[in-house]
Residue frames relative to the residue before (quaternion, step in Angstrom):
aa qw qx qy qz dx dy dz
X 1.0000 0.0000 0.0000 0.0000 0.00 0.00 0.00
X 0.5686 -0.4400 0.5875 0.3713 3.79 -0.99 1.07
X 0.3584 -0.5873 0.6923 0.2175 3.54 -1.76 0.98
X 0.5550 0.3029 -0.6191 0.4659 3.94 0.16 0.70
X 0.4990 0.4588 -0.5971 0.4289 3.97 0.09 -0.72
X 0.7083 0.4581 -0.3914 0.3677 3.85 -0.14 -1.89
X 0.5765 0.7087 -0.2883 0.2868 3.62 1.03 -0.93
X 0.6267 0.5482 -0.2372 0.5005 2.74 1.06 -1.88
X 0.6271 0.7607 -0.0806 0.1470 2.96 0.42 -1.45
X 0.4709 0.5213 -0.0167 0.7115 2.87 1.27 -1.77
X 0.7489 0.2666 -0.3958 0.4598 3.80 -0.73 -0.74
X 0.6929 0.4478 -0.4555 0.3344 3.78 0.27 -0.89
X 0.6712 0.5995 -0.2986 0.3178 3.32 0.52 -1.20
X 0.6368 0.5587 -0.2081 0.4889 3.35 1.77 -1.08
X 0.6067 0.5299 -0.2863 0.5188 3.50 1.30 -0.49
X 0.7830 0.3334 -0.2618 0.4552 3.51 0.71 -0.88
X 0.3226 0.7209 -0.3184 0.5243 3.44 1.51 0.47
X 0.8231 0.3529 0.0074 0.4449 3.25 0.66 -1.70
X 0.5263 0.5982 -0.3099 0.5188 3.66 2.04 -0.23
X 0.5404 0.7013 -0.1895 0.4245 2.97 1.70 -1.44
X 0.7580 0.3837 -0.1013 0.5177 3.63 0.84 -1.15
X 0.5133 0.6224 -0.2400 0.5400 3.01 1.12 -0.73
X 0.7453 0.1912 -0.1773 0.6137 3.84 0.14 -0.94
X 0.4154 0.5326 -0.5385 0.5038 4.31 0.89 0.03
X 0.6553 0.5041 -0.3632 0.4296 3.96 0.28 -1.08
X 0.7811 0.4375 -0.2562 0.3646 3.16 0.41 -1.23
X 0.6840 0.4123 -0.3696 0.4749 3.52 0.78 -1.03
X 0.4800 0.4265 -0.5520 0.5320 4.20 0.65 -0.23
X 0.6580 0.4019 -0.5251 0.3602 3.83 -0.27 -1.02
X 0.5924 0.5886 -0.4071 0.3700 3.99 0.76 -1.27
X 0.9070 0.2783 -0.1247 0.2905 3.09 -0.06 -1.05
X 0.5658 0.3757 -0.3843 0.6253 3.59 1.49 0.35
X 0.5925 0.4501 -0.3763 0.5521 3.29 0.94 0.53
X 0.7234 0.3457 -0.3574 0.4789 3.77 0.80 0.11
X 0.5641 -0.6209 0.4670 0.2796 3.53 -1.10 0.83
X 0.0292 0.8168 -0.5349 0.2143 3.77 0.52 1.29
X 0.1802 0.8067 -0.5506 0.1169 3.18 1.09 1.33
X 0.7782 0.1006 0.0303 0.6192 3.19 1.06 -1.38
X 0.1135 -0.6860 0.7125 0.0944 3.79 -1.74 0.52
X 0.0616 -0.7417 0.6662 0.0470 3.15 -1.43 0.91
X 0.2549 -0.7967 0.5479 0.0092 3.61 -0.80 1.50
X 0.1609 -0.7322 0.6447 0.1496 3.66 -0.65 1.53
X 0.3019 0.5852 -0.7210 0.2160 2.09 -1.18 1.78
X 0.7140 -0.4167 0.1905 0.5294 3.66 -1.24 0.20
X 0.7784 0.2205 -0.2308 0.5405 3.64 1.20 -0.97
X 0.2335 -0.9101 0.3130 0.1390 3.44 -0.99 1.15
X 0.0436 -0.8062 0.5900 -0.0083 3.81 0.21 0.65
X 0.5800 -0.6075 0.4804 -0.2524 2.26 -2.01 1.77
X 0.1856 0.7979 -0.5677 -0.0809 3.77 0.21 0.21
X 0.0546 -0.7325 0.6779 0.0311 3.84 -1.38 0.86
X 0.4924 -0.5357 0.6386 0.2504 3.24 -1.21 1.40
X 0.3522 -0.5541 0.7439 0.1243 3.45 -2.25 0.93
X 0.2481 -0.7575 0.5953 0.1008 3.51 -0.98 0.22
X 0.6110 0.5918 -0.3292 0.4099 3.52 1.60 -0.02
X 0.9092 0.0281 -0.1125 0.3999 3.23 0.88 0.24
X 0.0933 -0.8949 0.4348 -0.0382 3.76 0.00 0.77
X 0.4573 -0.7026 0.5435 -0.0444 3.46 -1.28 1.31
X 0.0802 0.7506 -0.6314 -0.1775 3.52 -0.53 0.79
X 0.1226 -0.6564 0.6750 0.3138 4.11 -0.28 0.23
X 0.1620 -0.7692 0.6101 0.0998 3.44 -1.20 0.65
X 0.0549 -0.6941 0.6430 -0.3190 3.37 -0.22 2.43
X 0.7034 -0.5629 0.3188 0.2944 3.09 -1.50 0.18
X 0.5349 0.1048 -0.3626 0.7559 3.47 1.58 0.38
X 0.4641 -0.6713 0.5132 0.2656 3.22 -1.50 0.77
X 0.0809 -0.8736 0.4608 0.1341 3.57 -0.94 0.59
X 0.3797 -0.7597 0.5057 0.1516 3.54 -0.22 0.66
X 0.2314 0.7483 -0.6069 0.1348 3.57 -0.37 1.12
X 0.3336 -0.7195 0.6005 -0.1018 3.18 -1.45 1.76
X 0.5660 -0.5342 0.5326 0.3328 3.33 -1.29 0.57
X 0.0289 -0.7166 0.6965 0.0209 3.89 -1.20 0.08
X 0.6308 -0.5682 0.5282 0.0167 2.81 -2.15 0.05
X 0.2513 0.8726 -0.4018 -0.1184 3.61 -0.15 0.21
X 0.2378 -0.8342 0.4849 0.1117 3.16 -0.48 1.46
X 0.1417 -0.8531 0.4997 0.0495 4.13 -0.71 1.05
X 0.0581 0.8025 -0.5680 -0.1733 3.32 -0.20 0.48
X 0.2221 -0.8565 0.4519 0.1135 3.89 -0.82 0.56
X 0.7208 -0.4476 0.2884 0.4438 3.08 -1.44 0.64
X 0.7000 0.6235 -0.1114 0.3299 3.43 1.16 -1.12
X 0.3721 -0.7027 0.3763 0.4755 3.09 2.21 0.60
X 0.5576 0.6345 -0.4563 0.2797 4.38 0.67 0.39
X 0.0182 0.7769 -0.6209 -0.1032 3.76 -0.56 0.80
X 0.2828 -0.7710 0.5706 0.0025 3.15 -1.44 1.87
X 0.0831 -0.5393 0.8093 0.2174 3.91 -0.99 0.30
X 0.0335 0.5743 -0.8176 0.0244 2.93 -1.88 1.01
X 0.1330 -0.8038 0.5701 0.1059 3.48 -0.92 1.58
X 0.1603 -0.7567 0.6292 0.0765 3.62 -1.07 1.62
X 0.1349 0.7142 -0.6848 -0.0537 3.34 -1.48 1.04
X 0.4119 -0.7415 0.4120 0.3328 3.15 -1.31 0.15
X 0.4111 -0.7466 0.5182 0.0715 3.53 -1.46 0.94
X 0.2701 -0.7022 0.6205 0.2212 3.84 -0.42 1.02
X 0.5792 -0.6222 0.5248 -0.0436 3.16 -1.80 1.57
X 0.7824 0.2407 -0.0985 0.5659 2.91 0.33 -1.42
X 0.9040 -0.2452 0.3468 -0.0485 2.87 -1.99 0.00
X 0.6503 0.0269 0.2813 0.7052 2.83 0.14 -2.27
X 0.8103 -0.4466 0.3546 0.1350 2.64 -2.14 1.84
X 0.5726 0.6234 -0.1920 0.4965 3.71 1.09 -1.02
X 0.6872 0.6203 -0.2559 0.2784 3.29 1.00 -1.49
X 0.1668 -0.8458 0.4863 0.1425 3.64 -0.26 0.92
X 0.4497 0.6626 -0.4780 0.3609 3.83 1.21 0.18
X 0.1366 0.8152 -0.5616 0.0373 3.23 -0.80 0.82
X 0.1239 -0.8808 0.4307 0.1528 3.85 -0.33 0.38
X 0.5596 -0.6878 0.4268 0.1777 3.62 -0.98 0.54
X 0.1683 0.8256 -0.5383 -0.0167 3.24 -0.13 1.27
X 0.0699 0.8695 -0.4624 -0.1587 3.39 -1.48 0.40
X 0.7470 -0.5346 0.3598 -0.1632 2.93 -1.64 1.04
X 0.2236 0.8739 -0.4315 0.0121 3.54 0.83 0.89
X 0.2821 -0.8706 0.4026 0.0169 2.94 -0.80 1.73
X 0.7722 -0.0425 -0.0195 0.6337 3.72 1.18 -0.23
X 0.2526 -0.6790 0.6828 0.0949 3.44 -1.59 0.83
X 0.1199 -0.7722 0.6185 0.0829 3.39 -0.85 0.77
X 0.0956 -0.7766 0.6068 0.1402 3.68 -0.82 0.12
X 0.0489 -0.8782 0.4662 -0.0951 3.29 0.86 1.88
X 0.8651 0.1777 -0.1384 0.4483 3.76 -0.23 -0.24
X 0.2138 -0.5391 0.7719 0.2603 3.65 -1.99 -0.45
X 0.8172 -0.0287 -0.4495 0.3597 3.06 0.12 1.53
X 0.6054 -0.6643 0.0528 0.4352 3.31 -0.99 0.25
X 0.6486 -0.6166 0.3302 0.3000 3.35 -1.17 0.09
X 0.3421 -0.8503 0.3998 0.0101 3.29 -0.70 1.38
X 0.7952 -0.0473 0.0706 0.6004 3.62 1.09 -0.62
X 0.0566 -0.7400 0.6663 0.0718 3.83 -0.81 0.64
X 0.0749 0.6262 -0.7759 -0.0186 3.69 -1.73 0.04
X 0.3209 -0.5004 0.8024 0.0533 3.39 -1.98 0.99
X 0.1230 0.5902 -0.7962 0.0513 3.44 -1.76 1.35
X 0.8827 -0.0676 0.0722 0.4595 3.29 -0.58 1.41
X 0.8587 -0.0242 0.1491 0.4898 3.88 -0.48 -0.71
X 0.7703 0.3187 -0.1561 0.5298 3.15 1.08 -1.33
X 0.2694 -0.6912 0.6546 0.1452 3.20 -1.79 0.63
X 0.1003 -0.7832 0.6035 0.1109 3.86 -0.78 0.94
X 0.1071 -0.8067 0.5807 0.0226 3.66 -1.35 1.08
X 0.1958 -0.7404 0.6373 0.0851 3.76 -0.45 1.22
X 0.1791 0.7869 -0.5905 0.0115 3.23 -1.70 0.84
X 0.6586 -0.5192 0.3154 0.4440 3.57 -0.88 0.81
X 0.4091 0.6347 -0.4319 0.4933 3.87 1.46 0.11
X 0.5289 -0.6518 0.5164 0.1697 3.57 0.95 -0.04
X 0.6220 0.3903 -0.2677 0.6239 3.97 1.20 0.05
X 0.2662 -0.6454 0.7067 0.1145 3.16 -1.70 0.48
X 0.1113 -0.7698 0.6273 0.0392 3.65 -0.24 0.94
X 0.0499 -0.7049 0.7034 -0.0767 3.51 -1.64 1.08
X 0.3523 -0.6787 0.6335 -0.1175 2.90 -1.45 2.45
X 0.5389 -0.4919 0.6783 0.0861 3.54 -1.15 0.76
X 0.2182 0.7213 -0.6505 -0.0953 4.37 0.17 0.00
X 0.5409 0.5146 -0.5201 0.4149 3.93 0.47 0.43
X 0.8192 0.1334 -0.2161 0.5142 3.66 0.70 -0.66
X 0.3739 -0.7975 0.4411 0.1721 3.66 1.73 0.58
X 0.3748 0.5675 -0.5084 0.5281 3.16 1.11 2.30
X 0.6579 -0.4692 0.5526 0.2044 2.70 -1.82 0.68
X 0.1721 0.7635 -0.6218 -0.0300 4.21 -0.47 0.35
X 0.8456 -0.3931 -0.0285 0.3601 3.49 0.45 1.07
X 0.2700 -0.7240 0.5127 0.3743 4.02 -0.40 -1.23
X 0.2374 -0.7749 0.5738 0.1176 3.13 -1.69 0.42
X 0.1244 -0.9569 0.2581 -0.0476 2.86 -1.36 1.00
X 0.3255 0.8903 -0.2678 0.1725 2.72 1.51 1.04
X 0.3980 0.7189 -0.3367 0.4599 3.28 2.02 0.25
X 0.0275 -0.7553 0.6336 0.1654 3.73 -1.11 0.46
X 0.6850 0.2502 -0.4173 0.5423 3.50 0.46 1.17
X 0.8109 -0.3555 0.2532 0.3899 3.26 -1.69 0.29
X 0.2238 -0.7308 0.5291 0.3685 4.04 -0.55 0.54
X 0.3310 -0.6532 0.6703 0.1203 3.81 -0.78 1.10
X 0.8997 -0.0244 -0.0014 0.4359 3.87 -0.33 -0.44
X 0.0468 -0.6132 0.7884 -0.0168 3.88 -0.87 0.63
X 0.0623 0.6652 -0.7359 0.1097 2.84 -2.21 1.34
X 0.2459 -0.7213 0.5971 0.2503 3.49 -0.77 1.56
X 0.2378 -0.6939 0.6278 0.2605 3.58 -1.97 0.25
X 0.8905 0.0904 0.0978 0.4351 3.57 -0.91 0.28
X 0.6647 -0.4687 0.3971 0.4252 3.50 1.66 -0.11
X 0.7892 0.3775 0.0564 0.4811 3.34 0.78 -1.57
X 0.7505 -0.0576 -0.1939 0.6292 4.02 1.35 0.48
X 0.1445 -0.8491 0.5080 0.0080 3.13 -1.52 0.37
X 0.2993 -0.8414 0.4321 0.1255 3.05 -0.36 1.56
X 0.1536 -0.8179 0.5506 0.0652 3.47 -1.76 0.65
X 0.1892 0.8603 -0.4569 -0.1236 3.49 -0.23 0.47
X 0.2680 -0.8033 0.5204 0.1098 3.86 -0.81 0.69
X 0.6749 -0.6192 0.2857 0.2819 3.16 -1.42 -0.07
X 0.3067 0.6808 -0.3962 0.5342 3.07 2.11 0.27
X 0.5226 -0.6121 0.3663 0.4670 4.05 0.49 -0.34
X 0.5315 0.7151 -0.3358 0.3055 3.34 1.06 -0.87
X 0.0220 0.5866 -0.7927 -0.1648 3.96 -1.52 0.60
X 0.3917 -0.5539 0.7335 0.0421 3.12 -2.08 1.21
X 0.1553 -0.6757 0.7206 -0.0029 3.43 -1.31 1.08
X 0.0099 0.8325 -0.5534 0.0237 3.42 -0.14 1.58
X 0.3629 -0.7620 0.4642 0.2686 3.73 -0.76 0.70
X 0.3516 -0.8344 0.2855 0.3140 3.98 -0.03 0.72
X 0.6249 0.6142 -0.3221 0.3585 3.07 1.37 -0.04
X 0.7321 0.3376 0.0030 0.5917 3.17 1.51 -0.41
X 0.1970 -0.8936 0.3606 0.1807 3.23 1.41 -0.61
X 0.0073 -0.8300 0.4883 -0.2693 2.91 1.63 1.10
X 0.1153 -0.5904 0.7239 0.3378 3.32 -1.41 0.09
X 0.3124 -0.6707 0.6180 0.2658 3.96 -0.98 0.79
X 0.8543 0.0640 0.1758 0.4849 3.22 0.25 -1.48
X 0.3863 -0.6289 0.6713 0.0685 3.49 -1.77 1.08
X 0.0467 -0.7467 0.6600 0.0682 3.34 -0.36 0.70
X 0.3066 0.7586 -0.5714 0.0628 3.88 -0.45 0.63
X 0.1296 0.6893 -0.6622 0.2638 3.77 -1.55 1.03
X 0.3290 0.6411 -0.4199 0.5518 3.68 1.60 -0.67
X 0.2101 -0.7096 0.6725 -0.0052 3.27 -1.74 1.17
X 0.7172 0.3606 -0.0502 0.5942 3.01 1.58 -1.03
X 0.7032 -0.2812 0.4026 0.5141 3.67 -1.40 -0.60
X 0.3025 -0.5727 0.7082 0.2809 3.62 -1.20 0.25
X 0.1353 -0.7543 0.6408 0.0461 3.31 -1.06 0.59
X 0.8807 0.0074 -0.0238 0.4730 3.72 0.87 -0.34
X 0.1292 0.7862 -0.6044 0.0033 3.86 -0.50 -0.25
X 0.1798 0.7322 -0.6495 -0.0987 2.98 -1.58 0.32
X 0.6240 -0.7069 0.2942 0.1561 3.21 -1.54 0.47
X 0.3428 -0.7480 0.4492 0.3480 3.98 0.37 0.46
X 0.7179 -0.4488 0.3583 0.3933 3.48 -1.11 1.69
X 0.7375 0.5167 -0.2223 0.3738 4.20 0.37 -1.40
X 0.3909 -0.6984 0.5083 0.3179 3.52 1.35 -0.41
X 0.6814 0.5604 -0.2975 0.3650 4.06 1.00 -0.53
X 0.7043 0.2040 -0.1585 0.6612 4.01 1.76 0.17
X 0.1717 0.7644 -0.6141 -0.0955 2.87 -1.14 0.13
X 0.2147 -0.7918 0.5159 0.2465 4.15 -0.88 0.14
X 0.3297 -0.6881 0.6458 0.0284 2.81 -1.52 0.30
X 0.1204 -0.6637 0.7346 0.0738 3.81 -1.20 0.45
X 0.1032 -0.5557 0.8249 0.0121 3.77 -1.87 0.81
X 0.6126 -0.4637 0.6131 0.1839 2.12 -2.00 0.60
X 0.6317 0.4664 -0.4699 0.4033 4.08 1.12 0.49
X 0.7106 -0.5625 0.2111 0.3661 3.39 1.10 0.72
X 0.5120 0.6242 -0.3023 0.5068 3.33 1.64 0.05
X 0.0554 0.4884 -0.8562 -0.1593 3.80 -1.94 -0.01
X 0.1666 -0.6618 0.7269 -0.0770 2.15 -1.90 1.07
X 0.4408 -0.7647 0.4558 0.1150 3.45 -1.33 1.21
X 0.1011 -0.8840 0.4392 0.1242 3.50 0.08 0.08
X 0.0770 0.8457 -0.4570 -0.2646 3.46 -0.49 0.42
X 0.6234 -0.7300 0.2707 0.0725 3.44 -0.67 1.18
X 0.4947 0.5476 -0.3196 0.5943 2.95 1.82 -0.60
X 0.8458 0.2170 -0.1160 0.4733 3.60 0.22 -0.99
X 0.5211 -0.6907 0.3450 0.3638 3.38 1.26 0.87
X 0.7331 0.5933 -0.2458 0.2240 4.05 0.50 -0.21
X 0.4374 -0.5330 0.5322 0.4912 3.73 -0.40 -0.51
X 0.4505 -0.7082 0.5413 -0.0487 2.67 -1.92 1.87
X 0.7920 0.0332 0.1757 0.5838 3.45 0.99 -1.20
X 0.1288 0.7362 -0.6585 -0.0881 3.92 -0.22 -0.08
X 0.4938 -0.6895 0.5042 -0.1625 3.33 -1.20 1.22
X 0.1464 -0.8421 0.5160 0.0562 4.03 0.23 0.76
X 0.3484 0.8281 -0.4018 -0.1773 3.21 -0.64 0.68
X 0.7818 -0.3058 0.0590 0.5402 3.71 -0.44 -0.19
X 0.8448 0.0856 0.0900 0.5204 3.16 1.22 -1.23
X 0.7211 -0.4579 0.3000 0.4246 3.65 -1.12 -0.27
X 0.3886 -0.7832 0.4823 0.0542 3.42 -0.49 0.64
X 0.0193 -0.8266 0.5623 -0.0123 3.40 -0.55 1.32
């Protein structure tokens, strides 16, 4: 090959080399920059990830990365909710030593429902479990109990979301979201207009909206203060 082709050559390879790193920097900056406390995977079984606050890791790299111990909560087709505590464990040796390895730790088995289990969320202390059983069960994960179930849903609960610690939403396949108060476990408020299954919702940082998506092709806005729907939205299709 001619020594300009090898030339040419050389420089590209060196450029796409340097894009390579280049977009490596960024995606570390992304993701220690995003609040990756918890992940919830639709699927039939649903797991849960909670950040630990007892202990923290600084690996010292060229972006710094902060890596904490957590929680995984599973709920299973088999109607079984697992806690599986994950911390990390330094490898090496020397202080310097960046090798560290992931161990984990199962820390309770629940045998939460008669049917299987469709959606889980952690708010603070409490742990909440939806299942096609038509009940929401609530666990205690500090004293890693059972404190009781609710039941104001008449279809499977498809999605649970804690606010602020202090309420907790529910939505099911009946159409209906439940505003549940955690201290009491009141239900405050029905929220209903859903034709279809809710499939998702969430709540705006302010606590005064929140949306939702069904499976009837619609989001919907809610406003919370006045307990009603804000906007409903048409769209092409179902919404996950």
């Amino acid at each position: 090959m001619p020594k300009s082709k090898k030339t040419r050559l050389s420089n590209s390879i060196t450029k796409q080399e340097n894009k390579l790193k280049k977009k490596e920097k960024i995606d570390q900056k992304a993701i220690s920059n995003q609040p990756t406390t918890k992940s919830d995977f639709k699927l039939n079984n649903k797991l849960q990830i909670k950040e630990q606050t007892n202990e923290l890791i600084s690996l010292d790299t060229e972006d710094k990365i902060i890596v904490k111990d957590f929680l995984i909560i599973a709920g299973s087709y088999e109607r079984i909710l697992y806690g599986i505590d994950a911390h990390w464990i330094k490898s090496g040796e020397s202080s310097d030593d960046d090798d560290f390895s992931l161990k984990l730790d199962p820390i309770f088995v629940f045998s939460a429902h008669t049917g299987c289990i469709k959606t889980v969320s952690v708010g603070g202390k409490f742990l909440a479990s939806g299942s096609t059983d038509e009940v929401i069960k609530l666990y205690n994960l500090r004293k890693r109990k059972e404190l009781g179930s609710l039941l104001q849903h008449e279809g499977s609960i498809t999605t649970i979301q804690f606010f602020n610690k202090t309420h907790m939403f529910s939505g099911s396949e009946d159409g209906t979201i439940c505003i549940w108060r955690t201290k009491d476990w009141e239900c405050l408020k029905t929220l209903k207009g859903h034709k279809g299954r809710v499939n998702s919702l969430a709540v705006h940082p302010s606590g005064k909206i929140a949306l939702s998506v069904s499976n009837d092709k619609t989001v919907r806005l809610w406003n919370l203060l006045a307990g009603q729907k804000a906007s409903v939205n048409k769209l092409g299709r179902g919404i996950y």
